[in-house]
N, C-alpha and C positions, 0 to 999 in steps of 0.2 A: 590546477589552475594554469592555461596559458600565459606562457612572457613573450613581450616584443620587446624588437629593438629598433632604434629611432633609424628611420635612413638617412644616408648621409645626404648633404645637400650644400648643393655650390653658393655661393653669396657672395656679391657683391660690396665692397665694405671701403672707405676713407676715412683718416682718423683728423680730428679737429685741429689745426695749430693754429689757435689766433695768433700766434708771433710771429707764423711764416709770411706775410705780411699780405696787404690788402688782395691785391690781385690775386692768389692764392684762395684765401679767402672767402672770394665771392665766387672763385668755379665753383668753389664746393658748394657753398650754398646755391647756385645756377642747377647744378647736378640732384640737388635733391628738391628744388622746389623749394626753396627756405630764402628765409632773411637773415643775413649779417647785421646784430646786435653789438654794444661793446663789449659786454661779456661771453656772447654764445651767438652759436646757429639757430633761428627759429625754424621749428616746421611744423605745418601746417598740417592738420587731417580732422577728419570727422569727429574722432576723440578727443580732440581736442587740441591746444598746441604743446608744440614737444622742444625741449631747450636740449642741446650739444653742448655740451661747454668743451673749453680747452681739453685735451687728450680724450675725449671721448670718440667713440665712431658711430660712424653714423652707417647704417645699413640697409640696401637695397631691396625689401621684401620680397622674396624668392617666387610667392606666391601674393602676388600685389591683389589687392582689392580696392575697391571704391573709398573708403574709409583711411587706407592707410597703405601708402607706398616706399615708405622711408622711418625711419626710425634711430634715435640716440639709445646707443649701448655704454655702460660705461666699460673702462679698461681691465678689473677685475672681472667681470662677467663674459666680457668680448673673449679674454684669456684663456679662461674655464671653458668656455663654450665652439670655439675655431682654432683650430689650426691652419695656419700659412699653404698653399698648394704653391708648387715650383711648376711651371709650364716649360 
């Protein structure tokens, strides 16, 4: 039986701080297309809406489609799944 393995793949990613105060804030949400809520970032897509809450990231879909350009990761998963690239 053939195996593959996943290619690597760049992405774009900022993580949520609703504490870091308003103006903060709203780039991010400016940056993904979303609304500043008092609990989270909303975003919007075909699927549906999607919440960001505090320490979540939110992620740039590498391979954007109609439906969905943005996306909440939470920080267990964001962790398992990325590592940091140094430029």
């Amino acid at each position: 039986m053939p195996k593959f393995v996943k290619k690597p793949v760049e992405i774009e990613a900022q993580r949520v701080n609703l504490l870091g105060g308003l103006d903060s804030v709203q780039l991010l949400a400016d940056w993904c297309d979303g609304e500043v809520k008092s609990d989270c970032i909303e975003i919007y897509t075909l699927e549906g809406t999607m919440k960001a809450m505090d320490g979540d990231w939110i992620i740039k879909e590498p391979f954007a489609t109609e439906d969905r350009q943005f996306y909440p990761c939470k920080p267990s998963i964001f962790q398992a799944t990325y590592e940091q690239i140094d430029w």
